[in-house]
C-alpha positions as CSV (number, residue, x, y, z in Angstrom):
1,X,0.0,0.0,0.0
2,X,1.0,3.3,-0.6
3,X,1.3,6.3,1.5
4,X,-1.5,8.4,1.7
5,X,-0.5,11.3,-1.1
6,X,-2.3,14.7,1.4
7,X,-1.1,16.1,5.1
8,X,-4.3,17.5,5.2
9,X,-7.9,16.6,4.7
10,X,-10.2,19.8,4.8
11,X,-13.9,19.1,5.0
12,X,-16.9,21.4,4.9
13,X,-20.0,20.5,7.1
14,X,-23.6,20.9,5.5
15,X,-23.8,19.2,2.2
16,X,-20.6,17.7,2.4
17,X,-19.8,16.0,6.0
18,X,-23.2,16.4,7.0
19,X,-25.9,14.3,5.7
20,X,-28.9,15.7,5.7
21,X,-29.9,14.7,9.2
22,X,-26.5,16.4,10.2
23,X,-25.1,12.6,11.1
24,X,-21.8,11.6,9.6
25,X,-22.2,8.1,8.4
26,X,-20.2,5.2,9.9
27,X,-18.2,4.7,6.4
28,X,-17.3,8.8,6.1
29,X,-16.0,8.2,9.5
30,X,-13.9,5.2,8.9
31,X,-12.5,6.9,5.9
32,X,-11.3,9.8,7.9
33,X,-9.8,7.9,10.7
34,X,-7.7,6.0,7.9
35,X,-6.3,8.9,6.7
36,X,-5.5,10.3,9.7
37,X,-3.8,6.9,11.3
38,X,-2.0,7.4,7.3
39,X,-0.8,10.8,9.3
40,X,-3.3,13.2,7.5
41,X,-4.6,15.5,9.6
42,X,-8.7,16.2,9.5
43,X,-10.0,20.1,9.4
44,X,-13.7,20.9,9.4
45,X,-13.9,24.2,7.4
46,X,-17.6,25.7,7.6
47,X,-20.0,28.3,7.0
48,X,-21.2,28.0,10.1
49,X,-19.8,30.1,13.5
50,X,-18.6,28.1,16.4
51,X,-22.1,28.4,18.2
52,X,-23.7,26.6,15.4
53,X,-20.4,24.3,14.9
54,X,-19.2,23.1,18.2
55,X,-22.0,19.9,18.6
56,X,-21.1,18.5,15.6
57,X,-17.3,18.3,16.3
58,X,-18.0,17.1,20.0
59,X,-20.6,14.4,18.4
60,X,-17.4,13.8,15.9
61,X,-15.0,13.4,19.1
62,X,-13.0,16.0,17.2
63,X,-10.3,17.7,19.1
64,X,-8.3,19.5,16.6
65,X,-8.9,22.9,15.1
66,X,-11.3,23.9,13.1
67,X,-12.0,27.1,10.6
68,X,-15.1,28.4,11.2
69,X,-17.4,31.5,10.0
70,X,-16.6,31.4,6.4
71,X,-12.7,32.2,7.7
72,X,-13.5,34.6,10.4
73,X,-12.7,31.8,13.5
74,X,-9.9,29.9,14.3
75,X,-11.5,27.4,16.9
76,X,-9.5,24.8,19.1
77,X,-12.3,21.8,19.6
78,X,-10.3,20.0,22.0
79,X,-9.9,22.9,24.4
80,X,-13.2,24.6,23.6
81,X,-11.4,27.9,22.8
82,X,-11.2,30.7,19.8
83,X,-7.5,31.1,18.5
84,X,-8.5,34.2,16.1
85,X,-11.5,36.1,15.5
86,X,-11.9,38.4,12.8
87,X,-15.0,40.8,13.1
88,X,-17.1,42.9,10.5
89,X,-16.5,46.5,10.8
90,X,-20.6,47.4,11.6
91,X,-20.1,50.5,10.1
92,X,-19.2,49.4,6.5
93,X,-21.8,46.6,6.6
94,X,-24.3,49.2,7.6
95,X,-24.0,51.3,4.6
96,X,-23.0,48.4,2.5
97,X,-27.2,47.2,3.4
98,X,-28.2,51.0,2.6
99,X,-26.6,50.9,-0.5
100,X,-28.1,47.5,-1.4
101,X,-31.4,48.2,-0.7
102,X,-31.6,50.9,-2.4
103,X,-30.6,49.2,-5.2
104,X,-32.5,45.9,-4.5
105,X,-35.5,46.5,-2.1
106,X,-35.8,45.7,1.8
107,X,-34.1,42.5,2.7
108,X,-34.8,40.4,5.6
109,X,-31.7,40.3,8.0
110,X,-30.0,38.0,10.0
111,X,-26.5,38.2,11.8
112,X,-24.2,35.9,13.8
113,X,-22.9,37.8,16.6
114,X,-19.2,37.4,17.7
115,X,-17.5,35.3,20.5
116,X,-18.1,30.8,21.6
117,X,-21.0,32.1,22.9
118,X,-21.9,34.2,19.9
119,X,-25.9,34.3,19.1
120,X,-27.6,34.1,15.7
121,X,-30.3,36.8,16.0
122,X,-32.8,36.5,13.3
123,X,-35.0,39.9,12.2
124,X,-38.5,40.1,11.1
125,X,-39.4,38.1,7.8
126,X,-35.9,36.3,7.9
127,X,-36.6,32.1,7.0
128,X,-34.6,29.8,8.4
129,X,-33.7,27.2,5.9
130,X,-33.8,23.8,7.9
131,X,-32.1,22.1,11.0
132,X,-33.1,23.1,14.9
133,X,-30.0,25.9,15.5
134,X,-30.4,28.2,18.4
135,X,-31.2,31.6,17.1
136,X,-32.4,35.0,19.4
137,X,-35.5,37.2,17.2
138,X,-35.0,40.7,17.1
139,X,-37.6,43.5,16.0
140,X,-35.4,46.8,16.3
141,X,-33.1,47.2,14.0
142,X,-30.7,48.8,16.2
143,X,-30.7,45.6,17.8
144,X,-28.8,44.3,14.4
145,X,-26.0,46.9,15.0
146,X,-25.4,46.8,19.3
147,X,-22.7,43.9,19.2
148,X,-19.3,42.8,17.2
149,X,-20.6,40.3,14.5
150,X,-18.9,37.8,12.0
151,X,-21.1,38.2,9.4
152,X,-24.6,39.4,8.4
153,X,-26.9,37.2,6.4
154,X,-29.5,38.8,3.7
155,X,-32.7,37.2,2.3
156,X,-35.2,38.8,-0.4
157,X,-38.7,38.3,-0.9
158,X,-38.1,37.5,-5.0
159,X,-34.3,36.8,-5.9
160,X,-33.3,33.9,-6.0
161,X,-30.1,33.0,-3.7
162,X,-27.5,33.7,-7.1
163,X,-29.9,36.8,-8.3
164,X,-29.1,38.4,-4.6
165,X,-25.7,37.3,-4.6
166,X,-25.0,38.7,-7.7
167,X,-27.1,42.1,-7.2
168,X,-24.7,42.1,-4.0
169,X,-21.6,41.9,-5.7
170,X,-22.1,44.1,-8.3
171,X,-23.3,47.1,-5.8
172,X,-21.2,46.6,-2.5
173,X,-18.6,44.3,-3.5
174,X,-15.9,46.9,-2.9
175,X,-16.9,47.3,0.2
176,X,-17.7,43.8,1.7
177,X,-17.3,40.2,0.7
178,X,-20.8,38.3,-0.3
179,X,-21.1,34.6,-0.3
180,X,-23.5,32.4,-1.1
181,X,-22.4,29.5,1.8
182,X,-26.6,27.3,1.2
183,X,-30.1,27.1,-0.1
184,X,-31.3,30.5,1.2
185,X,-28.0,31.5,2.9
186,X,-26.1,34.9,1.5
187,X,-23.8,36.4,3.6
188,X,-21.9,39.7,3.5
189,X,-18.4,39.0,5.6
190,X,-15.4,41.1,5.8
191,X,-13.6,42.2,2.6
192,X,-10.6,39.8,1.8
193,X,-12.1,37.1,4.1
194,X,-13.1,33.2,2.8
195,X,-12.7,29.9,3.8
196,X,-9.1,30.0,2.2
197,X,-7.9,32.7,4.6
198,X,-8.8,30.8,7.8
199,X,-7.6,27.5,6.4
200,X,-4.1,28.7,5.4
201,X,-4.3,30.1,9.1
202,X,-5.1,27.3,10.5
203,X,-2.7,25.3,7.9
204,X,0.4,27.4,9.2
205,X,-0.1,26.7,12.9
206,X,-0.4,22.8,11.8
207,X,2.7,22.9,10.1
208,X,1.2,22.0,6.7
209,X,1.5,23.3,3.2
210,X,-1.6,24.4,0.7
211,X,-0.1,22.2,-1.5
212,X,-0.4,19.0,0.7
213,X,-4.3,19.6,1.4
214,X,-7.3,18.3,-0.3
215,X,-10.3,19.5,-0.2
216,X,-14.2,18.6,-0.2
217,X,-17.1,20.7,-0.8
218,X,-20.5,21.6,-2.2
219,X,-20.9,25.6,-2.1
220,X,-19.5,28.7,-3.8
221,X,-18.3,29.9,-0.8
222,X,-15.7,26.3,-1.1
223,X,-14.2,28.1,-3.9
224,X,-11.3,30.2,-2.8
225,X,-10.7,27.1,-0.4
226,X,-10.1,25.0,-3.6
227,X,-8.3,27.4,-5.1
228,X,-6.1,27.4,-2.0
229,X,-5.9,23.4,-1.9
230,X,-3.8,21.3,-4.2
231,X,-6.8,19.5,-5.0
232,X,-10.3,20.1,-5.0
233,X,-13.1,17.6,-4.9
234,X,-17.0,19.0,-5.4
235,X,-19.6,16.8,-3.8
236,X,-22.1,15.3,-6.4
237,X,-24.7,17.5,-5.1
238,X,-22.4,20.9,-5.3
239,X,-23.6,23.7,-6.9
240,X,-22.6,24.4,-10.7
241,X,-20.6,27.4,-10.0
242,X,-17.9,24.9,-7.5
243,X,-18.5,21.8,-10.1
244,X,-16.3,23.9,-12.4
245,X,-13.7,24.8,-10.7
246,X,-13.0,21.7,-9.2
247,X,-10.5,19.0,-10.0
248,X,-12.9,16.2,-9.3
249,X,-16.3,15.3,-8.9
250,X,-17.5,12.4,-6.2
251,X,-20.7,11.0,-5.3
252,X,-23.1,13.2,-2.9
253,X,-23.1,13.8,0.9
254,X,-25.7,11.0,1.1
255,X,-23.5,8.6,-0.8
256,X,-20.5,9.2,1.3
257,X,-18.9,11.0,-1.2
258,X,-16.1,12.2,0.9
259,X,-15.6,8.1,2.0
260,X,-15.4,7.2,-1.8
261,X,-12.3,9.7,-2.5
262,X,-10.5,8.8,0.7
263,X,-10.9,4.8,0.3
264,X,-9.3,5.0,-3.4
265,X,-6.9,7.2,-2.3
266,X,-5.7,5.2,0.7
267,X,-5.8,1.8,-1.3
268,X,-3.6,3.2,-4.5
């Protein structure tokens, strides 16, 4: 058998990791543990902010780090503690919405706020796409602005999520970064920030080397992480815009995609 050709396995959560159910199937979990005895180490990279992360990596038994918030957290699992934190400057994401409302209409507003303890607080008419996560309501909009947030998340009444995305970019995108990170999930985040900044973060205090990391994942916000990795792998379920940028396709999060890649990889 050969040696297993990556350092480092870097994983998002929903779509990818994450089944539906948010369980990680007994085969994806096999697969990991064989790379990492094959001296790979395994990074969850996610959308999601440590409030929303932190169950799944203790459900896991997952004690290493983890990149978190789109990039914005560096989060130790095993000692439950934040190593960076990178915040949106409120007053640039405040006139970045102006500006994008006036162009687009009212959105319906979301945010996650900043800290391991860090609420989601949810405004009026904003949906929440699936899954039982914690989040505080809020009616005044002041309430958006009163604490350091990660990012802010933006839904509209009639785009669709690559419509409002778009619309984003092309009005605000000098002024903050806009992701689409899920079905109904747009974010705005701070400028120069993605998944690729906090993984080559995270990377550097591991000791490993973009071009000993693959990567797995299913969203448009995965792309400047595959850019960043020596090798990219899109989920069968990814969205189009990843699908074609990435260096291979597998089977979808509910055909343990990630499990397929890994098992051919560790018996080459």
């Amino acid at each position: 058998m050969s040696t297993f050709p990556y350092r480092l396995v870097a994983t998002d959560l929903d779509g990818t990791l994450l089944r539906a159910d948010e369980s990680v199937s007994d085969r994806t979990r096999a697969a990991l543990a064989a790379a990492t005895e094959a001296g790979a180490a395994h990074i969850v990279v996610t959308g999601r902010a440590v409030p929303w992360t932190r169950h799944i990596l203790d459900d896991l038994g997952y004690e290493g780090i983890a990149v978190c918030g789109q990039g914005a957290q560096v989060y130790h699992a095993g000692e439950h503690r934040l190593l960076t934190s990178l915040t949106l400057d409120r007053q640039l994401a405040g006139l970045a919405l102006s500006k994008l409302e006036a162009e687009v209409g009212p959105l319906a507003l979301a945010a996650s706020r900043d800290g391991l303890e860090g609420e989601v607080i949810m405004g009026p008419g904003y949906r929440i796409h699936e899954g039982p996560l914690p989040y505080v309501p809020y009616e005044d909009p002041a309430e958006l602005w009163s604490a350091p947030l990660t990012k802010v998340y933006l839904q509209h009444p009639t785009l669709t999520d690559d419509e409002l995305t778009r619309a984003a970019r092309e009005t605000v995108g000098g002024l903050v970064d806009v992701v689409m990170a899920g079905p109904g999930i747009v974010e705005i985040l701070p400028l120069g920030l993605s998944k690729a900044t906090g993984l080559s973060l995270a990377a550097r205090r591991l000791g490993v080397k973009a071009a000993e990391t693959i990567a797995f994942g299913d969203m448009p916000n995965d792309i400047p992480m595959f850019g960043w990795a020596a090798h990219g792998v899109a989920m069968g379920n990814a969205h189009a815009e990843l699908r074609a940028v990435a260096d291979e396709v597998t089977a979808s999060n509910e055909e343990d995609g990630i499990a397929v890649v890994l098992e051919r990889l560790l018996s080459a």
